[in-house]
MARSEKE-139646 format. One line per 3 residues: number of its first residue (from 1); their letters; for each residue x, y, z of C-alpha. Coordinates in steps of 0.25 Angstrom, whole numbers, plus 2048, in hexadecimal, padded with zeros to 3 digits. Layout:
BEGIN
NUM	A	X,Y,Z  ...
// end
This chain:
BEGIN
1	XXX	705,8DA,52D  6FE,8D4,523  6F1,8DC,520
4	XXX	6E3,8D3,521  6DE,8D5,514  6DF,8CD,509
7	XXX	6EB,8D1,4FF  6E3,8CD,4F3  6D8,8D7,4F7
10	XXX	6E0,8E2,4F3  6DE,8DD,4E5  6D0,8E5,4E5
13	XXX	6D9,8F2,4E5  6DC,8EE,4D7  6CC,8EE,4D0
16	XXX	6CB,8F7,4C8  6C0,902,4C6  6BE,907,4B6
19	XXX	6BB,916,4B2  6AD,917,4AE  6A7,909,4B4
22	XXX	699,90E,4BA  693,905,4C5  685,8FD,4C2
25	XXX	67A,8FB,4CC  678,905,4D7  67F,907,4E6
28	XXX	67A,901,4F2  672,90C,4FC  67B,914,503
31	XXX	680,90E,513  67D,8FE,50D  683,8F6,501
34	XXX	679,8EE,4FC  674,8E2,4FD  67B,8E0,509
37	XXX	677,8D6,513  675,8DC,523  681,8D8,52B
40	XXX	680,8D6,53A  686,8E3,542  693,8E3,546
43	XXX	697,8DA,53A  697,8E6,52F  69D,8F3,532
46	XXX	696,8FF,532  698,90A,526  6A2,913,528
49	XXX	69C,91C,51F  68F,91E,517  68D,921,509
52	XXX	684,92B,501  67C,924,4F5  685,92C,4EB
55	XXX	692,926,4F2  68D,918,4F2  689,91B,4E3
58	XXX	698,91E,4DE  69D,914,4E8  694,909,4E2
61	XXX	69A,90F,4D3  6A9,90C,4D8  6A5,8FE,4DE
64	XXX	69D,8FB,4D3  6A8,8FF,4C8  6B4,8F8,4CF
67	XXX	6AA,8EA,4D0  6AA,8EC,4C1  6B7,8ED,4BE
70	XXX	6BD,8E3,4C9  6B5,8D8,4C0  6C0,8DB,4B5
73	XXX	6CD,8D9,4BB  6D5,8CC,4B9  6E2,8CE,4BD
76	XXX	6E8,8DA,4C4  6F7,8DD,4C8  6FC,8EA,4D1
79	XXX	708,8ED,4DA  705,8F5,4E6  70C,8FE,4F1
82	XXX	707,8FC,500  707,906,50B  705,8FF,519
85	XXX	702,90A,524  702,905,532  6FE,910,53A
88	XXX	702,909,548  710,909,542  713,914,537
91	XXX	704,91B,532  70E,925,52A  718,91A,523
94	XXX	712,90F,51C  717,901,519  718,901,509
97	XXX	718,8F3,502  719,8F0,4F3  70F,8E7,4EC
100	XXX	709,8DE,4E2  6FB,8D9,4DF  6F6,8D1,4D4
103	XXX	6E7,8CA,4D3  6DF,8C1,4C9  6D0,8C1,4C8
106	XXX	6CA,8BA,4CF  6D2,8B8,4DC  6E1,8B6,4D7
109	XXX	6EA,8C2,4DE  6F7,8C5,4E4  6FB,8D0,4EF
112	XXX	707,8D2,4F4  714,8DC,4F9  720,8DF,4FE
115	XXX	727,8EA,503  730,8ED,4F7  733,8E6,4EA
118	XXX	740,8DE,4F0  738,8D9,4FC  731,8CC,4FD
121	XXX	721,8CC,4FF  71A,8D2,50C  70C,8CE,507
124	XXX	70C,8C5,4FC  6FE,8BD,4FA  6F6,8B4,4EE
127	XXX	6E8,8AF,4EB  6E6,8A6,4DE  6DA,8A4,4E2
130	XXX	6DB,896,4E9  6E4,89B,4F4  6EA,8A7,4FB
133	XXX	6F7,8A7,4FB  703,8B0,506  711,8AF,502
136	XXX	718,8B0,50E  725,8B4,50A  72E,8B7,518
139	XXX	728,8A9,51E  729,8A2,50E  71D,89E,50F
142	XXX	712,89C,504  705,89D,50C  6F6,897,506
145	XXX	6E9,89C,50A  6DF,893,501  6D1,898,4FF
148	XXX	6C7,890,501  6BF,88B,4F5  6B2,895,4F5
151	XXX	6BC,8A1,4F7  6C4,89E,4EC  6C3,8A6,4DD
154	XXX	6BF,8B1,4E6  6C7,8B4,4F4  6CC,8C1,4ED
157	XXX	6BE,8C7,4EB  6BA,8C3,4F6  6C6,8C7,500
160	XXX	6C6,8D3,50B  6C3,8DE,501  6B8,8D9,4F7
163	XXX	6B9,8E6,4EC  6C5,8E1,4E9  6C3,8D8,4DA
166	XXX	6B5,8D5,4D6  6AD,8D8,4E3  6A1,8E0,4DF
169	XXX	69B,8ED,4E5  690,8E9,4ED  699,8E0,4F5
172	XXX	6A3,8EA,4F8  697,8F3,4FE  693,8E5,505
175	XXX	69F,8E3,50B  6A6,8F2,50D  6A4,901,510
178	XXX	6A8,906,505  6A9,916,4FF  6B2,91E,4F6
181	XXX	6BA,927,4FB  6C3,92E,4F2  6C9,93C,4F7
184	XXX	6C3,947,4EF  6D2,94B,4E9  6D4,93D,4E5
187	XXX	6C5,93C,4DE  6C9,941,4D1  6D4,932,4D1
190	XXX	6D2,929,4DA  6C5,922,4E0  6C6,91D,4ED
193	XXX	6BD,911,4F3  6BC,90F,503  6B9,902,509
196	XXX	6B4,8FB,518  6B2,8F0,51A  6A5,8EC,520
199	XXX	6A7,8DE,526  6AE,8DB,533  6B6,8D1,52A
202	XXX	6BB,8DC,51F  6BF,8E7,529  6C9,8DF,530
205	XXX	6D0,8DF,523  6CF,8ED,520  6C9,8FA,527
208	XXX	6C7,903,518  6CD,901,50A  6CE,90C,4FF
211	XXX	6D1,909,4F2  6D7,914,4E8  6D3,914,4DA
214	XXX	6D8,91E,4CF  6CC,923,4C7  6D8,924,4BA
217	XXX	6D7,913,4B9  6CE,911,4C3  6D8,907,4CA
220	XXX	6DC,905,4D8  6E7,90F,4DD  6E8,90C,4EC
223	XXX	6E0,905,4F6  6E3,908,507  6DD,8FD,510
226	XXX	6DC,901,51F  6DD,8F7,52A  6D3,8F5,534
229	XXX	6D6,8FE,53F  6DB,90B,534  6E9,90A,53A
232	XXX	6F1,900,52E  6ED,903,520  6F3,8FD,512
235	XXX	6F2,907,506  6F5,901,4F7  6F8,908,4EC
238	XXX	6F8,8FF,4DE  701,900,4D1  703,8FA,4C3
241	XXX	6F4,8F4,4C5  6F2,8EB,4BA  6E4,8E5,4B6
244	XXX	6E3,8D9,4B0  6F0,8DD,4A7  6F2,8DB,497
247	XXX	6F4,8CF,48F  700,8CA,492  6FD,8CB,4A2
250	XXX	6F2,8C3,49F  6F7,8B9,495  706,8B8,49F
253	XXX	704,8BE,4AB  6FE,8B4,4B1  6FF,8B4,4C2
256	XXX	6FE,8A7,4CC  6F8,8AD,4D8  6FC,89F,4DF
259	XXX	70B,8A1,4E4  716,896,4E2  71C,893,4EF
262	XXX	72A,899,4EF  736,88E,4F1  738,88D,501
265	XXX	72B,893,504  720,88A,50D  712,889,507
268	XXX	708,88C,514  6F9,889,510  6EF,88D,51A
271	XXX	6E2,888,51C  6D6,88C,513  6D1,899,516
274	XXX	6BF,898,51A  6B8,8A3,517  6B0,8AA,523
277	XXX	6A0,8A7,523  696,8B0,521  68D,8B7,52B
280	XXX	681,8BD,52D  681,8C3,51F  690,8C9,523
283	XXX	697,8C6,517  6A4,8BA,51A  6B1,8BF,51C
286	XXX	6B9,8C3,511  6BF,8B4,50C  6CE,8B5,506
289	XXX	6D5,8BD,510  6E3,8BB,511  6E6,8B4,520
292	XX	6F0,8BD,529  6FB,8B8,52D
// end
């Protein structure tokens, strides 16, 4: 079953965090983000946990310093091996899938796997930024998801997981639960980041997501989205990241993020995708989302 989040928001995995970057400005009071707006109850989830001053501090640091570095990223390529643990089914024995990722600032990218190299596509999903595109590959179909004008030269950003490329600190406290969370026998290598969602709109995408980074680079190791309910979760580990390459990447390796439709394959365009209004200070749902099928 195809998973509800958006492909290309896995592309925020990928934003780096640089050694030695210190965060400017101060945190937010502990159990508020601020300059958050009152949402009526019912409509934001309570915390699931509260933070000391000192924890917000060195979360604000980490937020503050991946904000900074996202703002540098052009391009950015990766492969990636999927584990798919269904707990209903097999909670022990994982589905494994092999991928590939590719993204060009500002909402330019590419998802997409298989389950081995031979195989044709499971997933395999585009955005130039005008459009979003499926390609279909069992039913040979090249599916369009236009965007409508206001959403366009940012549905990326602006997708189910905002800390993804170019969202900035104060809007990921705004819109999630966040904390780190990093086993003290991992401290010494890796920082790991927890996210909830706090509208009604984002957790039926996603229950928590954690994002691995290794302190050596400073660049995303893993990330593990849970599905709401706990019982189904994806975990992604990412390999050969490359970002925004040399020379001769950027001088030849120019990408089209707008597929060709393969010969005997049917073009399907569906209809232009409105974005949900706001209300009552509850920020709009998350536009650019994948449809299901």
């Amino acid at each position: 079953m195809q998973s509800k989040l958006l492909p290309g928001m896995l592309f925020f995995l990928l934003a780096a965090l640089p050694t030695g970057i210190l965060a400017q400005g101060q945190p937010p009071r502990p159990g508020a983000a601020r300059g958050q707006r009152p949402a009526p109850q019912g409509r934001i989830a309570p915390p699931p946990f509260r933070l000391t001053r000192e924890q917000l501090h060195e979360l604000w640091a980490v937020l503050k310093a991946w904000e900074q570095r996202a703002r540098g990223i052009e391009t950015l390529r990766a492969d990636f091996i999927l584990w798919k643990y269904d707990l209903n089914f097999s909670p022990t024995k994982p589905a494994i899938y092999y991928g590939e990722l590719r993204y060009k600032a500002p909402d330019k990218g590419m998802y997409r796997y298989r389950e081995n190299p031979k195989s044709q596509w499971i997933e395999d999903w585009s955005c130039d930024g005008q459009a979003v595109y499926r390609l279909d590959h069992a039913k040979k179909q090249l599916v369009v998801h236009p965007l409508p004008p206001q959403l366009r030269g940012r549905a990326i950003a602006q997708g189910p997981l905002p800390f993804v490329l170019g969202a900035d600190a104060q809007t990921l406290l705004n819109r999630y639960y966040m904390r780190l969370v990093t086993p003290q026998e991992r401290a010494q290598q890796e920082v790991w980041l927890e996210a909830w969602p706090k509208r009604q709109q984002d957790r039926a995408d996603f229950q928590t997501a954690t994002v691995i980074f290794r302190k050596k680079d400073f660049l995303p190791y893993a990330v593990q989205l849970v599905a709401p309910g706990g019982k189904n979760r994806d975990v992604y580990q990412f390999n050969n990241l490359k970002i925004n390459g040399g020379f001769l990447q950027r001088l030849f390796g120019q990408e089209t993020f707008t597929p060709s439709l393969p010969r005997g394959w049917k073009r399907v365009v569906q209809p232009v995708a409105q974005p949900a209004q706001s209300a009552q200070g509850v920020p709009p749902a998350a536009p650019g989302r994948f449809p299901r099928r």
